[in-house]
Structure formats: structure tokens, C-alpha cells
C-alpha positions as CSV (number, residue, x, y, z in Angstrom):
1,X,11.1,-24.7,1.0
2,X,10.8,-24.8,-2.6
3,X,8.8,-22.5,-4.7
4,X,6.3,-25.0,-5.6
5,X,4.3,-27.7,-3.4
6,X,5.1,-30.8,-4.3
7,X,2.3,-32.6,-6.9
8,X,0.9,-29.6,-8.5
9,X,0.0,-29.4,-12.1
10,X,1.6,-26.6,-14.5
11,X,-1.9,-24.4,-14.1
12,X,-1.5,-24.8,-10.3
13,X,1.7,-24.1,-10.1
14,X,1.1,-20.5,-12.1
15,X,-1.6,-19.6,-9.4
16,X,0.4,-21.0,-6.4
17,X,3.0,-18.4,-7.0
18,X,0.5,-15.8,-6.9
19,X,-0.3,-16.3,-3.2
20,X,1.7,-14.3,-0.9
21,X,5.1,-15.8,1.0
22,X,3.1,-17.3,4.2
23,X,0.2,-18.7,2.4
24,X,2.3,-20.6,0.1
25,X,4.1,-21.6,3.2
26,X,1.0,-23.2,5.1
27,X,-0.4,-24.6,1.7
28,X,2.4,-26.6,1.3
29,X,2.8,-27.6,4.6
30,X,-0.8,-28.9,4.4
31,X,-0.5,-30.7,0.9
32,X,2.2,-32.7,2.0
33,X,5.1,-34.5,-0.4
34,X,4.5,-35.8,-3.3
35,X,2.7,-39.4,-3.2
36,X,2.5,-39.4,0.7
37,X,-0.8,-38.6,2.5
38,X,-1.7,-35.4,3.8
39,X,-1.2,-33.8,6.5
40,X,-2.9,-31.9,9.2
41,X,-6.0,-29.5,7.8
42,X,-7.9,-27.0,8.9
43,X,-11.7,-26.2,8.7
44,X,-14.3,-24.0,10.3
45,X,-17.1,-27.0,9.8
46,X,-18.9,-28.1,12.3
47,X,-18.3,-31.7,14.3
48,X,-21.8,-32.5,12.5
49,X,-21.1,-30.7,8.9
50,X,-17.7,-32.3,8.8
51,X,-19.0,-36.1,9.0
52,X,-21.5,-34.9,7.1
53,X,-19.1,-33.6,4.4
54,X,-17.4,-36.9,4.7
55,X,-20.1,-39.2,4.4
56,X,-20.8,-37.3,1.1
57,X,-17.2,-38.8,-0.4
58,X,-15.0,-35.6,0.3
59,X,-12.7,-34.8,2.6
60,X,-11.3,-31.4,3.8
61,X,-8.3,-30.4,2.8
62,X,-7.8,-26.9,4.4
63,X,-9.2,-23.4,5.3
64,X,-8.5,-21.2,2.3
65,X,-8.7,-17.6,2.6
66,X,-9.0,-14.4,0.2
67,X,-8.7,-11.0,1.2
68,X,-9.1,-7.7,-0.4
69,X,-8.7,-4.3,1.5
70,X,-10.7,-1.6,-1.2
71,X,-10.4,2.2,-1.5
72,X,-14.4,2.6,-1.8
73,X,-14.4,5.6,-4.2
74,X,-17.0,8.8,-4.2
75,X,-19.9,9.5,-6.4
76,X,-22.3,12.5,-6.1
77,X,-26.2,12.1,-6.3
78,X,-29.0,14.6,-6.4
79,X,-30.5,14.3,-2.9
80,X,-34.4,14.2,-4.3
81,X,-33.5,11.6,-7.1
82,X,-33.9,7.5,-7.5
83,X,-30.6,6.1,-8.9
84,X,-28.4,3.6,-8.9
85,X,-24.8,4.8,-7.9
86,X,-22.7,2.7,-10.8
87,X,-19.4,3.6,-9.1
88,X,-20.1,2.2,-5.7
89,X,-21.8,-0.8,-7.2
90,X,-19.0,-1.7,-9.4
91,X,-16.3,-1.0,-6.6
92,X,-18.6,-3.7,-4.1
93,X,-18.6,-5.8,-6.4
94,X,-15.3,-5.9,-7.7
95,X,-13.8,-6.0,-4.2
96,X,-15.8,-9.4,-3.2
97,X,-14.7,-11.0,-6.6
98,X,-11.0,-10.2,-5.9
99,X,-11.8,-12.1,-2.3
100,X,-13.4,-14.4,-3.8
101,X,-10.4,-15.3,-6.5
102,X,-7.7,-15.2,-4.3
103,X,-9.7,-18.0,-1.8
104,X,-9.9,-20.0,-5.1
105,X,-6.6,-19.7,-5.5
106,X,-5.6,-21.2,-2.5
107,X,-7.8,-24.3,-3.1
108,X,-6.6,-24.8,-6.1
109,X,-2.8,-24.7,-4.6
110,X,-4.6,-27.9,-2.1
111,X,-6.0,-29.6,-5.3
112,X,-9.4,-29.1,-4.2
113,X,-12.4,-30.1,-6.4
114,X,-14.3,-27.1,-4.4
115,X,-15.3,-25.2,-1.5
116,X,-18.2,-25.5,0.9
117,X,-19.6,-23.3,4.0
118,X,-18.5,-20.0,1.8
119,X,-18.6,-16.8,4.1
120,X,-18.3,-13.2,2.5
121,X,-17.5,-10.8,5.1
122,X,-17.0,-7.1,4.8
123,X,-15.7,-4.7,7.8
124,X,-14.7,-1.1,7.5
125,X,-11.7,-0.1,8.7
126,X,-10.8,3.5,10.9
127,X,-7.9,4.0,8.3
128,X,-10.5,6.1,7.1
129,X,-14.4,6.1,5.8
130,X,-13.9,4.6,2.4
131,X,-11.7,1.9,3.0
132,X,-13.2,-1.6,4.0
133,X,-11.5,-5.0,4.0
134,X,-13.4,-7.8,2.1
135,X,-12.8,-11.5,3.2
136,X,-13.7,-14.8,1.6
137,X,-13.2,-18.3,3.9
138,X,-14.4,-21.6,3.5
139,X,-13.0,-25.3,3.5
140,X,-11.6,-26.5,0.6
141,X,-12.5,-30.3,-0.2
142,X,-11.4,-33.4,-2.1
143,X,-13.4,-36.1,-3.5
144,X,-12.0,-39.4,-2.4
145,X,-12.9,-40.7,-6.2
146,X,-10.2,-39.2,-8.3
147,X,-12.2,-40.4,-11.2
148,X,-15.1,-38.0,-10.1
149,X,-14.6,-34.1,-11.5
150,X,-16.2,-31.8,-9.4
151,X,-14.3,-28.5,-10.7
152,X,-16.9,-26.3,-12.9
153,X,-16.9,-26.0,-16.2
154,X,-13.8,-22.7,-16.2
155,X,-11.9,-25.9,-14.6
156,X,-12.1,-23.7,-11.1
157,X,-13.2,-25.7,-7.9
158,X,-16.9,-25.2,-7.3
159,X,-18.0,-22.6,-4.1
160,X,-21.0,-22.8,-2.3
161,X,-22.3,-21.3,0.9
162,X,-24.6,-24.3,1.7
163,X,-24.1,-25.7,5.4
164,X,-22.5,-29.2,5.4
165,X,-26.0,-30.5,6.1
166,X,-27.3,-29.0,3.2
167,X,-24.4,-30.0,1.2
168,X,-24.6,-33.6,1.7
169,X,-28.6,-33.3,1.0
170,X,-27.6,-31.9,-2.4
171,X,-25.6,-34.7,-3.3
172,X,-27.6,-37.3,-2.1
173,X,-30.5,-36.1,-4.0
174,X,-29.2,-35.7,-7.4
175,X,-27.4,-32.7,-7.5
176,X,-24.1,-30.5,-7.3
177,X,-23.2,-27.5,-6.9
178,X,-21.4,-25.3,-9.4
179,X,-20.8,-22.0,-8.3
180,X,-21.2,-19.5,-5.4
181,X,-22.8,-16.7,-7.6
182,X,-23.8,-12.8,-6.7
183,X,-25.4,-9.8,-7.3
184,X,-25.2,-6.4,-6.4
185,X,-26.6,-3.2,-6.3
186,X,-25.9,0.2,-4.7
187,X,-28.3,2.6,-4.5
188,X,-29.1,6.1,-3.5
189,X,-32.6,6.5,-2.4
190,X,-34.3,9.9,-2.6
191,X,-36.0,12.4,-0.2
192,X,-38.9,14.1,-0.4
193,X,-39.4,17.6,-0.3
194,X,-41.0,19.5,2.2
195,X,-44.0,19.9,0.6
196,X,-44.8,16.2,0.2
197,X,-43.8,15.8,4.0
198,X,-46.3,17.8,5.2
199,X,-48.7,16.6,2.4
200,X,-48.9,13.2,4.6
201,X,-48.5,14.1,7.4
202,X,-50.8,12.4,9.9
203,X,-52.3,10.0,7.0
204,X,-51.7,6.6,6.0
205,X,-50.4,6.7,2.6
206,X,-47.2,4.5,0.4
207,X,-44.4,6.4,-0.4
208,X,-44.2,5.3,-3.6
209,X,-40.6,7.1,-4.0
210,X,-39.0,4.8,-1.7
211,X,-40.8,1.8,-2.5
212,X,-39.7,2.3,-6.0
213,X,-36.2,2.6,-5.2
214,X,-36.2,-0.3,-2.6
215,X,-37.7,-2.3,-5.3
216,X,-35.4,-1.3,-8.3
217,X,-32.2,-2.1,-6.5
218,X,-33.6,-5.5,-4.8
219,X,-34.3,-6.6,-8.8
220,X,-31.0,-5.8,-10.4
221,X,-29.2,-7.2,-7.8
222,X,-31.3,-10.5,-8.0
223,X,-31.1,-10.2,-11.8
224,X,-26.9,-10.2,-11.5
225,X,-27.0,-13.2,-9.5
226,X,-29.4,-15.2,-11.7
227,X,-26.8,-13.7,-14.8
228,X,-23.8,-15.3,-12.8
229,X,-25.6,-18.5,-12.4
230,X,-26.6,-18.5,-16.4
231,X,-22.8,-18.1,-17.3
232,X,-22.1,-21.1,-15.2
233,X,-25.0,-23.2,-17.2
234,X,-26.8,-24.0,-13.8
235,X,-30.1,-25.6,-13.6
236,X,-31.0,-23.4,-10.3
237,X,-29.7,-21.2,-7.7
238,X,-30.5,-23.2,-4.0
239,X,-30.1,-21.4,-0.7
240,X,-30.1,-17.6,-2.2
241,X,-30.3,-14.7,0.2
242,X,-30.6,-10.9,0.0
243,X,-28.4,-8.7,2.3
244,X,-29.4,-5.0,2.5
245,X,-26.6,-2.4,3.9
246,X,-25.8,1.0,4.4
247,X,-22.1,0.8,5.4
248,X,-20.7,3.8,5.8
249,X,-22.5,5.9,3.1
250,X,-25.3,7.3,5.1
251,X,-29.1,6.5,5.4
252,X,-30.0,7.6,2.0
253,X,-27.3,4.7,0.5
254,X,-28.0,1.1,0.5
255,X,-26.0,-2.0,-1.2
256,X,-28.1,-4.5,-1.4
257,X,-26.1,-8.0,-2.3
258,X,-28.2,-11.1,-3.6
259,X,-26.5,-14.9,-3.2
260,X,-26.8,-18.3,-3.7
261,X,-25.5,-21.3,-4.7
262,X,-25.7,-22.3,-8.3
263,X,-26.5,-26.1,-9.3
264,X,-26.8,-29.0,-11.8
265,X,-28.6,-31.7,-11.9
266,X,-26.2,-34.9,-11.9
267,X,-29.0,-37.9,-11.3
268,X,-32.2,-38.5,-12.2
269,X,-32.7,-40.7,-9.1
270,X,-33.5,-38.1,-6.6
271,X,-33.0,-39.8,-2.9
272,X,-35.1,-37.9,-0.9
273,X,-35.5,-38.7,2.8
274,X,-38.6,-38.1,4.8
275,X,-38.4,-35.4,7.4
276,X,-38.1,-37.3,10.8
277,X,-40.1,-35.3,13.5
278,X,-37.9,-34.2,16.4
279,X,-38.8,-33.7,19.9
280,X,-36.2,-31.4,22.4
281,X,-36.0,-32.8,25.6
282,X,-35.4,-30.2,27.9
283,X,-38.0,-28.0,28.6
């Protein structure tokens, strides 16, 4: 095999060789020679998101992957204090993005113009309590109108975590996405003493401690994502979620991780079908 698949521009090529030995392997195998078509991919869309995706004008070129395994690393906080744990946060974060990177890679190795049905996964491995494996997957797509860029604006294919429904609705209404962005925040939430225990005891009362930090984290994490989505020049962030964790840090630890897909607005003609009223049949 050579050290290249066949077709790829100089910028590609520097990236291909990046990938390790068996990815290159079943990239090129799925890109095919030069000027021929290509050849068998793979995806995890749906029968329905996979029409769906092709009605839109692309076609699926291949599963692309990214995978970073992360030594999570320790920071101490008092037990009765409110505060953000920077370390862990950064670590989280940095972990996902180098997922996230290497599954662009691998589109960009497929000539894709982006990636749809994004999933970030995180599992902890028993290699011990700090070390967690962080995955990125999704199917990388081509738009069957060469003449049509969809890359974003760093020349990267776009991500987004939209359905293949949800996907083709975008398009047909008018817009596209850019960028799957995120936001994250890890945070140690403090304990009351025992005086302020037995204080309420028996009476209904907030606990404004908690609700403070619950609240904190949920905004910095939001306001990371919307930063992400500013950097990419986006009009909006569609589909954006919250995830709240503890992993493996204890009850008194949470990450939580704000996403979404950012957007632009391509058309001023908005198609927007009426909802259609659906009936089940079974019982």
C-alpha cells in the first residue's frame, strides 16, 4: 500500500500520515483509486437518517473514529468550599478535543465536507481510577456538488450531532451547520457543616450552597459552548444539551458538559414544512 491514498491534496496528505498504520489502511481502502468511484463505506445512520442524508445531496463516505485514553490528574479542594476544579476541567476538556481532532482527521483523509450523527463517549477504564478512554464517531459525508463548500471557515469538515432527520430539516430550511461546539465545567460542590445540618433539619428550606454551585458550573459550561460557537462565526447553536456527571470523582464532583451544534444561515428562503399529525396503529 502506499503511504498516501490516492487523490489527496498536500494538507491531507500531512494529516493522513498522522493516523495510525490500520486506519490509514481502511481509509484508503474506502477512498478508492484515484478517479474511480468509491468503494464500500461504513456508517452507524439509520435506514431512515441515511436516505435522509441522501436526499439532502450528500453521501456517506465512512465511519471515522478518534480516540483518546487520558491520565485524569488530581486536584485537592476544601470539603466545605464552592469551586471550580481548573485541573479536572481542563484535563475533560482537552481529552474530548483530542477525540474530537483525530475523528476529523480521518474525514479529512475520505475528503469529507463534514460529519453528522457526532457521538462523544467517555468510559473509565479498571487500569486504574483516573484513566478514562474518550471516543469520538460519526459518518463522514460528501456533497455530490463539488462546486458546494461545506468545510468551515479553519477549512476543517463541519461536525454536528444532529440526527439525519434533523439534518436534512436544517438544510432544507435555510441553514448549515458549522461546528459541533462544547463546554465544560468541573466542579467540586461543598458540604455543610454540622451545624447547618441540624439547623434544617425537619424544615423546608433551599440550600442555597448547592444551588449556587449547581448553578455556577451549569453557566460556565454553557458560556464555553456559546464561546466555541462565536469563534466559528455562527448565527445559533441548534440541538444543545447539558450532561451532568460524576465519573469517578465522588458525589461532591460533578462535570457538567454543555453541546450543540453551531449554524449559519445559508438562504433566506426558509422551506418549512407543516407538521403532519401521526396516528400509531397498534394499540
Amino acid at each position: 500500500m502506499g503511504s498516501d491514498a490516492p487523490g489527496m491534496s498536500r494538507d491531507e496528505s500531512e494529516v493522513f500520515q498522522n493516523l495510525p498504520a490500520h486506519a490509514r489502511e481502511r481509509l484508503v481502502e474506502m477512498r478508492g483509486e484515484r478517479g474511480q468511484q468509491r468503494r464500500l463505506f461504513t456508517s452507524d445512520l439509520s435506514t431512515s437518517e441515511f436516505l435522509l442524508v441522501k436526499e439532502a445531496g450528500f453521501d456517506p463516505v465512512g465511519l471515522v473514529v478518534g480516540s483518546s485514553i487520558y491520565h485524569v490528574g488530581f486536584q485537592a479542594a476544601m470539603w466545605n468550599r464552592n469551586q471550580e476544579m481548573t485541573v479536572l476541567t481542563q484535563a475533560m476538556y482537552h481529552a474530548r478535543e483530542l477525540a474530537m481532532s483525530r475523528m476529523e482527521e480521518e474525514a479529512m483523509a475520505l475528503g469529507a465536507d463534514g460529519i453528522v450523527g457526532v457521538r462523544l463517549e467517555v468510559s473509565h477504564k479498571e487500569w486504574g481510577q483516573n484513566i478514562a478512554e474518550f471516543v469520538a464517531i460519526g459518518t463522514a459525508v460528501v456533497h455530490r456538488n463539488e462546486a458546494l463548500r461545506f468545510r468551515n471557515k479553519e477549512g476543517k469538515p463541519f461536525t454536528s450531532d444532529l440526527s439525519g432527520q434533523d439534518f436534512y430539516v436544517l438544510l432544507r430550511s435555510g441553514y448549515r451547520p458549522l461546528g459541533l461546539v462544547m463546554g465544560n465545567c468541573v466542579y467540586h460542590v461543598g458540604q455543610r457543616g454540622l451545624g447547618t445540618l441540624f439547623r434544617n433539619m425537619g424544615r423546608n428550606v433551599e440550600l442555597e450552597q448547592y444551588t449556587q454551585a449547581l448553578y455556577d458550573s451549569r453557566e460556565l459550561a454553557m458560556e464555553r459552548m456559546q464561546q466555541e460557537g462565536e469563534r466559528l462565526g455562527a448565527a445559533g447553536i441548534v440541538g444543545a444539551d447539558i450532561h451532568e456527571r460524576t465519573h469517578a470523582w465522588g458525589p461532591s464532583v460533578i462535570e457538567f458538559f454543555a453541546i450543540g451544534t453551531a449554524v449559519e444561515e445559508i438562504s433566506a428562503d426558509h422551506v418549512i414544512d407543516p407538521p403532519l399529525l401521526v396516528l400509531p396503529l397498534s394499540d
